[in-house]
Backbone bond lengths (Angstrom), bond angles and torsions (degrees), N, CA, C in turn:
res aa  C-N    CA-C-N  psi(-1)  N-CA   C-N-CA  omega(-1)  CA-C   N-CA-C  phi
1 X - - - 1.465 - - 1.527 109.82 -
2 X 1.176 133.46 133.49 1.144 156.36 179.53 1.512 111.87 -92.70
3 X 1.431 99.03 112.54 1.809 91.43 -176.41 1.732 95.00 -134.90
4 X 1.423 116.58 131.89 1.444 131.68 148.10 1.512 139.16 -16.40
5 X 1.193 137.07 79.00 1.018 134.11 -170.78 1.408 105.68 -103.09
6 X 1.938 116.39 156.31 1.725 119.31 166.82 1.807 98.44 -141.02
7 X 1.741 80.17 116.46 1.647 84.40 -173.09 1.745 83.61 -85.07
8 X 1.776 95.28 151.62 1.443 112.97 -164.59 1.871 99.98 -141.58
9 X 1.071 107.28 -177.97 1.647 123.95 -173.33 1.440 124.30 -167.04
10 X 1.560 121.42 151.23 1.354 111.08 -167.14 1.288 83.19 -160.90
11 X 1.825 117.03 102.77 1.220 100.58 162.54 1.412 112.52 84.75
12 X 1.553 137.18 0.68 1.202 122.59 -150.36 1.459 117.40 88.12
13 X 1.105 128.52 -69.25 1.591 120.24 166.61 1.440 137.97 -43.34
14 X 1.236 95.80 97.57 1.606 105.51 -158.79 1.619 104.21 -85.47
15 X 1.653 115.45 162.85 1.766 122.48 -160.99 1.912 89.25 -154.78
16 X 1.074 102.22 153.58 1.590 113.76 121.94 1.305 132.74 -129.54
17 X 0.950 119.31 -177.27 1.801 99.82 -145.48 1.770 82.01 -164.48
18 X 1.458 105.79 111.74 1.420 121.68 179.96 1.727 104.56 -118.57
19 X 1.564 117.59 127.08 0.929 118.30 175.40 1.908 131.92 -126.36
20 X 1.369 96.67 128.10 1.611 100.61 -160.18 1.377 103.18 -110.92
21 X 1.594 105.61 -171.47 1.526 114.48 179.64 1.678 87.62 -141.92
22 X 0.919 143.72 64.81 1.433 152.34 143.05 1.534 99.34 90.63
23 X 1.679 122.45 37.81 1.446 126.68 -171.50 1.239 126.42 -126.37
24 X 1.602 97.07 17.58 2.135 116.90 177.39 1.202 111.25 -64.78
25 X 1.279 147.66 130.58 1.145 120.44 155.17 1.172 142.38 -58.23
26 X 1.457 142.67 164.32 1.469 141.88 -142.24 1.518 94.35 -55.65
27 X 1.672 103.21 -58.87 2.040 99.69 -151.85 1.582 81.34 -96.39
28 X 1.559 144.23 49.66 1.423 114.18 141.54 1.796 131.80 -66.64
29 X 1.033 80.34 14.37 2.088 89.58 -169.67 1.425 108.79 -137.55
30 X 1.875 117.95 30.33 1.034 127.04 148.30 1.779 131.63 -64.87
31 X 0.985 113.08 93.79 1.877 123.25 170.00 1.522 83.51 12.39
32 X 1.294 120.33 -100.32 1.477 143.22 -164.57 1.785 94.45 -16.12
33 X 1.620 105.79 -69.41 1.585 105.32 -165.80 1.337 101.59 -70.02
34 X 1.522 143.10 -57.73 1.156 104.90 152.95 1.529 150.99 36.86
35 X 1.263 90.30 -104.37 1.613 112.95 178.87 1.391 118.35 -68.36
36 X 1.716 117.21 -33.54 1.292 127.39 166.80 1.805 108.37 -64.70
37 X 1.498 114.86 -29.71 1.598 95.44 -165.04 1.415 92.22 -91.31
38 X 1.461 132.11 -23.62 1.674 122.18 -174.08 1.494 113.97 -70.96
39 X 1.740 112.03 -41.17 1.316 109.02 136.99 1.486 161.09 -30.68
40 X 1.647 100.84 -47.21 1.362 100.63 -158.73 1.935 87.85 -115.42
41 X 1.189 104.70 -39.65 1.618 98.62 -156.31 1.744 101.87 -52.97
42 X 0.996 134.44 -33.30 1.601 129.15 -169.58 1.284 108.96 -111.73
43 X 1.476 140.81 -1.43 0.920 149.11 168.25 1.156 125.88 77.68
44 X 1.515 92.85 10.59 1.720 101.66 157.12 1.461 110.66 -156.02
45 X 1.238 119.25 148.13 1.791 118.07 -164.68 1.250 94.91 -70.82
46 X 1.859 94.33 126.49 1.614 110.91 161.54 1.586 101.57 -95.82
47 X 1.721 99.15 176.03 1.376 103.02 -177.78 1.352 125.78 -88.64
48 X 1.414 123.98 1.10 1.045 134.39 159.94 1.400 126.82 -176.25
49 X 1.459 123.76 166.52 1.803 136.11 176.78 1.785 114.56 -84.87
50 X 1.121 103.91 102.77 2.034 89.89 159.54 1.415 120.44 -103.36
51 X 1.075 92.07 136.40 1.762 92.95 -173.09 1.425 116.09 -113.49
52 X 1.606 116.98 89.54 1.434 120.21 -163.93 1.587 119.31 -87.01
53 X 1.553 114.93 104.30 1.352 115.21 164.42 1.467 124.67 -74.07
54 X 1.728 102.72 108.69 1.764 93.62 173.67 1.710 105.68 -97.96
55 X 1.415 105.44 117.37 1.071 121.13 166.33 1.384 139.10 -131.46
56 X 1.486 112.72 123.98 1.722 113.46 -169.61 2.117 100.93 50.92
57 X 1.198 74.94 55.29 1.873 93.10 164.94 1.692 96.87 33.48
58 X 1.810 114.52 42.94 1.369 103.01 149.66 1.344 102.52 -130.63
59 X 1.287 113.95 178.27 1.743 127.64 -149.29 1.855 86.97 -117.03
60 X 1.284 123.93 97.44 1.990 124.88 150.05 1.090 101.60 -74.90
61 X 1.556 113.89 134.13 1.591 126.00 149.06 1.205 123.64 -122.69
62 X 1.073 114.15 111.86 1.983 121.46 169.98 0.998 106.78 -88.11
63 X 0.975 126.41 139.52 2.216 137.82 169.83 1.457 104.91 -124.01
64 X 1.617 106.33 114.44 1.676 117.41 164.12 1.313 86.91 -107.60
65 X 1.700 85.82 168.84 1.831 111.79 -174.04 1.047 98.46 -115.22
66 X 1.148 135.60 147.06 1.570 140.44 -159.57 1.817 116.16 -71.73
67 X 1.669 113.57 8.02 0.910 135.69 139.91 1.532 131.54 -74.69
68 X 1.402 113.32 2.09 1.475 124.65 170.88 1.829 102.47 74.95
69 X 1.346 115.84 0.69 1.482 106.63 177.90 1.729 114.92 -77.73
70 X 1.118 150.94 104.07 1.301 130.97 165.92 1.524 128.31 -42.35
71 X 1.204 107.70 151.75 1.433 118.28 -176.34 1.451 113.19 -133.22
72 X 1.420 112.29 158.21 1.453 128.80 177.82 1.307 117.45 -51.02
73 X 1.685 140.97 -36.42 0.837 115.49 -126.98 1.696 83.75 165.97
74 X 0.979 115.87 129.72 1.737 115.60 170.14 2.195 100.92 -155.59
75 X 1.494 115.19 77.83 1.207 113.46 175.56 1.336 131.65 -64.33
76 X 1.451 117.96 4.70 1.633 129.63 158.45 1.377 102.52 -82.99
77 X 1.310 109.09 -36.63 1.981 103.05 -166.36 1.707 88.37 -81.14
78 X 1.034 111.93 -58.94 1.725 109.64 175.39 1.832 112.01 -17.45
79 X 0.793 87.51 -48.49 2.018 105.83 -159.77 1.949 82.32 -83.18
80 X 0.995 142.15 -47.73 1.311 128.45 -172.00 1.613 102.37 -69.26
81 X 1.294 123.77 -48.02 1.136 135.96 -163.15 1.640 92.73 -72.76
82 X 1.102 140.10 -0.33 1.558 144.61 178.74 1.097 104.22 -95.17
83 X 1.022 134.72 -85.78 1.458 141.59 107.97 1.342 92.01 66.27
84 X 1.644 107.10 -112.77 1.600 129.22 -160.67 1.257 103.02 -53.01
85 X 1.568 116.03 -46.49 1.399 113.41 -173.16 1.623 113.37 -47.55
86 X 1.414 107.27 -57.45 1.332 114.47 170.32 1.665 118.05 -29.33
87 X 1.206 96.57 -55.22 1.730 116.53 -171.50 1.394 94.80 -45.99
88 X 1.590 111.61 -57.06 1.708 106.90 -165.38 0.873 91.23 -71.98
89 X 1.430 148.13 -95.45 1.414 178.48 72.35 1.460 127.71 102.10
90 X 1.880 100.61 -50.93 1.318 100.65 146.35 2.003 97.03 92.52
91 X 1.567 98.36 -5.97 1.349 110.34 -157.02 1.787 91.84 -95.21
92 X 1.498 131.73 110.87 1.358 113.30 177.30 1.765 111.78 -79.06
93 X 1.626 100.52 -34.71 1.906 83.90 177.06 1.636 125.35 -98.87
94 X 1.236 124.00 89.44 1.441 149.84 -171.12 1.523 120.70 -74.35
95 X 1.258 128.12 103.29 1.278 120.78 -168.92 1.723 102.06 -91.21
96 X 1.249 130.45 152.88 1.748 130.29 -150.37 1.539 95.90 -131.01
97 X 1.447 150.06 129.67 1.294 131.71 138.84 1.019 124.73 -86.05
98 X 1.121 152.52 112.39 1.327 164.83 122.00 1.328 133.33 -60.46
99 X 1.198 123.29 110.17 1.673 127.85 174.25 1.632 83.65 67.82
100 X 1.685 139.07 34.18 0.950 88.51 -178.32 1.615 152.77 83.79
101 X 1.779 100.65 -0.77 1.165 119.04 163.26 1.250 100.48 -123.74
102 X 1.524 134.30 165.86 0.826 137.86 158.78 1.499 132.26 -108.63
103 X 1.385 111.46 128.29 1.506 108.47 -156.05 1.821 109.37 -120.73
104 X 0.694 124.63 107.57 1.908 151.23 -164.99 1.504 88.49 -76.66
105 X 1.439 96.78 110.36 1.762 98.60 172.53 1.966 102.79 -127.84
106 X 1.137 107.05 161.44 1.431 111.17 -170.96 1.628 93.81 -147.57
107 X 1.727 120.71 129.38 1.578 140.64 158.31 1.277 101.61 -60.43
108 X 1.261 119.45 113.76 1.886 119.39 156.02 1.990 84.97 -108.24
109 X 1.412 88.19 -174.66 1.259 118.80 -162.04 1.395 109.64 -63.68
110 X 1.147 116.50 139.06 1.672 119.61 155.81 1.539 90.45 86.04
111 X 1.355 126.40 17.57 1.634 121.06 167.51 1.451 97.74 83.73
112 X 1.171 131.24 26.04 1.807 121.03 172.14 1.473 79.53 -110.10
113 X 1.652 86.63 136.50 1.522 120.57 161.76 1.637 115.39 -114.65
114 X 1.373 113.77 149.86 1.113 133.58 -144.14 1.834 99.21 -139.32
115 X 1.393 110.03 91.38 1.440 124.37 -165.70 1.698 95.18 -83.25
116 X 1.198 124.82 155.15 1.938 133.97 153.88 1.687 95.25 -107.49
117 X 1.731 102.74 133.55 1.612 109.42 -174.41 1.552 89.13 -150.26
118 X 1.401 94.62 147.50 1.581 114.15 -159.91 1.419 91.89 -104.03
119 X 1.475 111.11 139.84 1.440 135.13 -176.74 1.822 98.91 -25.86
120 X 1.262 114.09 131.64 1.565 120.71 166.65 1.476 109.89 -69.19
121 X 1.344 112.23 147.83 1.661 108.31 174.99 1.482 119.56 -111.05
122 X 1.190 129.08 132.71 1.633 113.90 173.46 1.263 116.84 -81.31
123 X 1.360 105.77 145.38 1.850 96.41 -169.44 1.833 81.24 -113.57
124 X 1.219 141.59 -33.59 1.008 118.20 -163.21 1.904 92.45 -163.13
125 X 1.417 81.64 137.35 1.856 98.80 -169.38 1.292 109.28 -104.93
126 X 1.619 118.67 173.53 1.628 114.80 -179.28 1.128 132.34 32.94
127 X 1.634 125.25 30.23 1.536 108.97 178.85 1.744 104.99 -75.93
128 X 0.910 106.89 157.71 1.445 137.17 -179.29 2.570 109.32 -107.10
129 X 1.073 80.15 81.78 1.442 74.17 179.06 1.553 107.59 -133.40
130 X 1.205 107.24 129.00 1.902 122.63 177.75 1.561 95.99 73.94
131 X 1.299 126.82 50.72 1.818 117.36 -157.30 1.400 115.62 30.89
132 X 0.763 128.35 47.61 1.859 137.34 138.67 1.347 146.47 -90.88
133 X 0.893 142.53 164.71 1.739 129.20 -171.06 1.493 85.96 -145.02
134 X 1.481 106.40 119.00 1.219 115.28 157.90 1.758 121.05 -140.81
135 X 1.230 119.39 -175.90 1.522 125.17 177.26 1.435 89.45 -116.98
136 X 2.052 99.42 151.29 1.221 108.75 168.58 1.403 103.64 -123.93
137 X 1.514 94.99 115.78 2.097 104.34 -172.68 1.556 105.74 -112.09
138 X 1.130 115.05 162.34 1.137 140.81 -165.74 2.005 114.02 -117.19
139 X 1.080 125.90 66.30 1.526 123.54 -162.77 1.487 90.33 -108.26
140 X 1.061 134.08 36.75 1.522 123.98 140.22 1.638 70.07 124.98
141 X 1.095 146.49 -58.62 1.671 127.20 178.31 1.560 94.34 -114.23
142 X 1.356 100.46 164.59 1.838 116.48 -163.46 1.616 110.21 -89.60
143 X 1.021 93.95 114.52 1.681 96.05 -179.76 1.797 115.78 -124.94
144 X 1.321 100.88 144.13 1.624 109.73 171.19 1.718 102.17 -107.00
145 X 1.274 93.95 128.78 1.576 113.28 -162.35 1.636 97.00 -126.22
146 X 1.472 114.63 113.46 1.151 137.11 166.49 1.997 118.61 -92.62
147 X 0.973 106.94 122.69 1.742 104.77 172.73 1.562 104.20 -83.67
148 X 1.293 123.84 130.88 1.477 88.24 174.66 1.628 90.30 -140.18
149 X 1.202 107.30 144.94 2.032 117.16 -157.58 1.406 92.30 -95.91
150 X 1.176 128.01 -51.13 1.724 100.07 -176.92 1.737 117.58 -90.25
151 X 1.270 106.01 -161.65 1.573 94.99 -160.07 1.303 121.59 -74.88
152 X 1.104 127.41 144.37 1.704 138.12 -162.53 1.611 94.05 -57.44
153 X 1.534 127.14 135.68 0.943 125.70 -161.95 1.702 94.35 -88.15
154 X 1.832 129.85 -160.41 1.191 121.40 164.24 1.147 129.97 -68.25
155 X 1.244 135.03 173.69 1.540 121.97 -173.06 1.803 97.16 -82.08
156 X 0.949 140.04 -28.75 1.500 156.81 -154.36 1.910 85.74 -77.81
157 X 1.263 111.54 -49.39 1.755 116.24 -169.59 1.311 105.27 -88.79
158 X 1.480 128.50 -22.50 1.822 108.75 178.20 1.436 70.48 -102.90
159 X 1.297 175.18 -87.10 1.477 131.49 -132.20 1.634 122.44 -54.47
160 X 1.437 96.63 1.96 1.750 86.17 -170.41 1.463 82.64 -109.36
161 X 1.287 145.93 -16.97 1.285 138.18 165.76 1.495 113.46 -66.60
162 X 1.409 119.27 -44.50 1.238 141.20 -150.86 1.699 96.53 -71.44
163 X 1.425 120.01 -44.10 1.271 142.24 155.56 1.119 102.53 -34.46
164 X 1.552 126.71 -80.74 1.796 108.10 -155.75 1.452 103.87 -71.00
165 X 1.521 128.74 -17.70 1.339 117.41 177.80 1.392 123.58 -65.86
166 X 1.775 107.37 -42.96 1.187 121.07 -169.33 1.741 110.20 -75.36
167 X 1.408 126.09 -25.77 1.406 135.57 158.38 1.580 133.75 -85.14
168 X 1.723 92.20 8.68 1.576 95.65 154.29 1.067 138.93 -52.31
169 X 1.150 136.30 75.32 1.898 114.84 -151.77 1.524 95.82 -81.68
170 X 1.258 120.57 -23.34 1.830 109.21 -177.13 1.038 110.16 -54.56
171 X 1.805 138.85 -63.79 1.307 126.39 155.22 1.580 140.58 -67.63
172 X 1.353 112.79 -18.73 1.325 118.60 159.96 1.665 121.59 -113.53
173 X 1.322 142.65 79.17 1.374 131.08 -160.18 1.665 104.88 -85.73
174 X 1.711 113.05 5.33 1.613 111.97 173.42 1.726 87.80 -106.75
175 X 0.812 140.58 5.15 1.802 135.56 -158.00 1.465 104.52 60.87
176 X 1.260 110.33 -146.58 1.329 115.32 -154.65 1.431 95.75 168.27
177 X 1.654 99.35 122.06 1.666 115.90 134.80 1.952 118.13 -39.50
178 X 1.333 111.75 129.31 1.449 111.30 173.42 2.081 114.86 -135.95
179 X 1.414 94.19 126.50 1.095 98.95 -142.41 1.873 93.71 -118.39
180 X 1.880 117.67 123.84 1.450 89.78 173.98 1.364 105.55 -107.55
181 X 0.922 149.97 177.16 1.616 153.57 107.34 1.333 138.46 -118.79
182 X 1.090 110.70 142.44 1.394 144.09 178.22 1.575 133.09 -80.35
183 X 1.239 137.89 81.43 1.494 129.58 179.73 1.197 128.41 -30.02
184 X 1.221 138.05 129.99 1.635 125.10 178.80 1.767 106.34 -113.89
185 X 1.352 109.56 -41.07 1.690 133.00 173.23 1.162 114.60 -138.93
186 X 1.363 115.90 167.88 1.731 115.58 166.83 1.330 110.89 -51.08
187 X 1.489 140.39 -38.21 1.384 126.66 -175.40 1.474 115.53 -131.04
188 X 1.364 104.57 57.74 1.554 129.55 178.75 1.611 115.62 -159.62
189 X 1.485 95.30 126.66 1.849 81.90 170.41 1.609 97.96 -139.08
190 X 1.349 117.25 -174.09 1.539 114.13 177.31 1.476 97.31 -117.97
191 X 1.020 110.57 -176.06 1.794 108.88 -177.67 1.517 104.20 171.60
192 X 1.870 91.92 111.83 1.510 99.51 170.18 1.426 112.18 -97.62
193 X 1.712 124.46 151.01 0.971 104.56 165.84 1.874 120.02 -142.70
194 X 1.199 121.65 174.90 1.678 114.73 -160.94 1.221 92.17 -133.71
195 X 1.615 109.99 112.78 1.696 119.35 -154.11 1.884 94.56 -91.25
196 X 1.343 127.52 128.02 1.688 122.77 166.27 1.999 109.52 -68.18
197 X 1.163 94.56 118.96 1.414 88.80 177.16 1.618 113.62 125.87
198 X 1.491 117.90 -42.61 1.210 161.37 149.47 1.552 99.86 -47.70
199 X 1.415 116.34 -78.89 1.407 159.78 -143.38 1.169 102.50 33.50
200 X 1.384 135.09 72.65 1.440 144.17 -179.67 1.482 127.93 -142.95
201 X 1.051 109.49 -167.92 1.645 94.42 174.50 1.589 81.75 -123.00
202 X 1.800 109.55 152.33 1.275 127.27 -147.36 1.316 107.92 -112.21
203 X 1.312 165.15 160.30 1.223 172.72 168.24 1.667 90.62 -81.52
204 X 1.260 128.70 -48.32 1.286 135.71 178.77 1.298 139.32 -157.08
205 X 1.198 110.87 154.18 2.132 91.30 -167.75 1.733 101.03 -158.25
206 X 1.033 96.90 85.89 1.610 106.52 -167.10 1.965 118.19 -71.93
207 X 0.892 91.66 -14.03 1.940 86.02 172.82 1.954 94.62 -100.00
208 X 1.677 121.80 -26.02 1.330 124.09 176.83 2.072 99.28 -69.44
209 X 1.470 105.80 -45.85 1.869 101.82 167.68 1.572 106.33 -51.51
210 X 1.260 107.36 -49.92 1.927 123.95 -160.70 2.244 89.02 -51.13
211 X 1.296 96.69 -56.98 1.976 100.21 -160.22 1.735 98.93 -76.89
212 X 1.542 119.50 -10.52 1.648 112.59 -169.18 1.446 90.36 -86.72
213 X 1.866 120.75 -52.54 1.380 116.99 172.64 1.397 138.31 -40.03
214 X 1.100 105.66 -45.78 1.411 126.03 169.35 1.323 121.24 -52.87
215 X 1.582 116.03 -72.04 1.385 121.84 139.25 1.393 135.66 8.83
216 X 1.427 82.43 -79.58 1.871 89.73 169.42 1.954 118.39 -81.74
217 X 1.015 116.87 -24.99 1.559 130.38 173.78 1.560 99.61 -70.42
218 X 1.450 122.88 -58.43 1.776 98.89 173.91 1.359 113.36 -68.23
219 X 1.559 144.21 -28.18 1.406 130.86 -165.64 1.502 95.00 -83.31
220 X 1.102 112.96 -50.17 1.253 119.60 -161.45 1.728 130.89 -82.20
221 X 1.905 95.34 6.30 1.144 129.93 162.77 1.665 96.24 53.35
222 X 1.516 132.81 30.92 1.467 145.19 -179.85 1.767 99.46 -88.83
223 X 1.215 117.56 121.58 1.370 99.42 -178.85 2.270 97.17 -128.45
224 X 1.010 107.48 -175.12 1.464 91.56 -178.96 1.593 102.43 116.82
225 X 1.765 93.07 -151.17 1.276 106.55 -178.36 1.640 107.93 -95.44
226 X 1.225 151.14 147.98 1.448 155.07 177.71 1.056 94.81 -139.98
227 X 1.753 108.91 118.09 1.778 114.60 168.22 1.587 84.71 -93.73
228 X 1.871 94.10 123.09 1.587 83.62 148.27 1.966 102.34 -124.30
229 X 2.218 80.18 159.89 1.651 102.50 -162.22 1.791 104.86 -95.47
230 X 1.572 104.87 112.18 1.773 105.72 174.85 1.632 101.24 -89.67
231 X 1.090 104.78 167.21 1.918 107.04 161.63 1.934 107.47 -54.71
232 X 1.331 103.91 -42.44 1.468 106.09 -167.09 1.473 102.22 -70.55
233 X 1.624 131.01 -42.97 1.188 108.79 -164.94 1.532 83.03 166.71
234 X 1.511 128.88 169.73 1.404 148.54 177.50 1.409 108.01 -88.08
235 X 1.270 100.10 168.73 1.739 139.88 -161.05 1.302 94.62 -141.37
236 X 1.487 121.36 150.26 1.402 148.61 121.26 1.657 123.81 -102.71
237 X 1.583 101.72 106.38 1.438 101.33 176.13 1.759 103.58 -93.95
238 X 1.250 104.81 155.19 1.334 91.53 176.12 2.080 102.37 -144.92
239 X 1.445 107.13 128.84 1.209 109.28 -150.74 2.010 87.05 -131.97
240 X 1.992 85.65 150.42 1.806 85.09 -165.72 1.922 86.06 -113.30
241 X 1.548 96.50 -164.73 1.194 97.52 175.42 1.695 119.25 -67.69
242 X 1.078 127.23 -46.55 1.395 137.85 177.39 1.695 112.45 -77.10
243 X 1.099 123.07 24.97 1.823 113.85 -160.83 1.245 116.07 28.23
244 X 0.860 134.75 56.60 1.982 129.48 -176.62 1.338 84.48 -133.64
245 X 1.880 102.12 131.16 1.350 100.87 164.70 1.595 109.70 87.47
246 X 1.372 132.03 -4.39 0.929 114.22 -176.76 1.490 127.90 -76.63
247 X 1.348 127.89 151.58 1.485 138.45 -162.80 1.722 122.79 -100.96
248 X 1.087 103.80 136.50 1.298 94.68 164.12 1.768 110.93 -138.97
249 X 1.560 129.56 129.26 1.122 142.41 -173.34 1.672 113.65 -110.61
250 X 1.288 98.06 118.56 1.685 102.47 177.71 1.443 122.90 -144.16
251 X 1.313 138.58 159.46 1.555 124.34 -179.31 1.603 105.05 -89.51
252 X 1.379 99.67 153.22 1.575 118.24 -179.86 1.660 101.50 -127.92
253 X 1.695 104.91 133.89 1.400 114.68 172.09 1.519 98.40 -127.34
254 X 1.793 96.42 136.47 1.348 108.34 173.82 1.681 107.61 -97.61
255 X 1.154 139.62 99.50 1.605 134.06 -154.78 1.530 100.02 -70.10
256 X 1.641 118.67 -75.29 1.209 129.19 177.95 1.475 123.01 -163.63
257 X 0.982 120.58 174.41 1.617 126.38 -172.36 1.178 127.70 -87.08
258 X 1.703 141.22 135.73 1.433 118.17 173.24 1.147 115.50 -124.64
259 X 1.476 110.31 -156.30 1.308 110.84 147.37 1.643 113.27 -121.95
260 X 1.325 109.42 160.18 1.652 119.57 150.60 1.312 117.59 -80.63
């Protein structure tokens, strides 16, 4: 069977993004195939599969990691998957399900999309892991968010940190996204992050930008617009007094189409 694929990007974070109406076959969402289509379909490993069900004129999104594990929540693939829809559809304000939440996306100009994301939650504060102090938040996927005041070390040295955090199973027994950032101004920060599933360090990681912003916007009592800076490319989060409603704006590229 021959099925349609559109390899896509956000920021550096690369997807393909296959979309059905309940007509995959049984084992297309076997681990194994998986890993073979993030691999093989574009001819070079992307970072992950979305698999969009349009049904009764609503939008399903599943996000695997190019390890074939599914995940909560992938807000770069979100923003591509806005994106295309648009392309067909023609429709700029697009409501998304994911995990089961629903996520309100809107096309502005020049292909930046402009997500609505509901206040992040902390599930657990001050841990102390590898001598670090970080928060463990919850912004639609689970992230450990480190502040760290002097300069962001290489990406080669927080992946080897990023490692013993993310294979803690005593405090994390699902792993964990691990995410650092760094202040540059009051309404700028940088933010590296080391995707689970991936297990790498990321060009970009937009719900890991979404929990570093936040982060620093409640301690740091900064509310507004916050550009934060990935290797792949920038973010605008934009946060009110109450967190309700808050935004995040990023560009989406649709590259080209395939097959499976």
């Amino acid at each position: 069977m021959k099925i349609q694929f559109y390899k896509c990007n956000a920021n550096g974070n690369t997807f393909i993004i296959v979309l059905h109406n309940n007509n995959l076959p049984n084992n297309f969402l076997t681990i194994k195939k998986i890993k073979s289509y993030c691999l093989k379909s574009s001819g070079e490993l992307v970072d992950g599969l979305i698999v969009l069900n349009i049904k009764n004129k609503l939008f399903f999104m599943d996000y695997y990691n190019n390890d074939g594990t599914w995940e909560t929540l992938c807000l770069n693939g979100l923003r591509c998957v806005s994106l295309l829809l648009f392309n067909k559809l023609k429709i700029k304000n697009i409501s998304i399900i994911c995990n089961e939440i629903v996520y309100k996306t809107t096309i502005m100009k020049d292909d930046y999309v402009k997500v609505e994301l509901s206040k992040p939650i902390y599930k657990l504060n001050n841990l102390k892991v590898v001598n670090l102090i970080g928060d463990f938040i919850d912004s639609g996927a689970k992230h450990f968010v480190i502040k760290y005041d002097k300069k962001l070390p290489k990406n080669k040295n927080l992946e080897e940190i990023s490692k013993k955090i993310r294979y803690n199973s005593s405090l994390f027994p699902e792993g964990t996204n691990v995410n650092f950032y760094k202040i540059i101004n009051k309404n700028k920060i940088q933010v590296k992050t080391y995707e689970k599933g991936v297990e790498s360090m990321m060009n970009s990681c937009a719900s890991g930008s979404f929990a570093c912003a936040y982060d620093y916007s409640n301690k740091e009592k900064v509310l507004g617009d916050i550009e934060v800076v990935n290797d792949g490319g920038n973010f605008i989060m934009g946060f009110n007094k109450n967190y309700k409603e808050s935004t995040l704006i990023g560009k989406a590229e649709i590259e080209y189409k395939g097959i499976l």
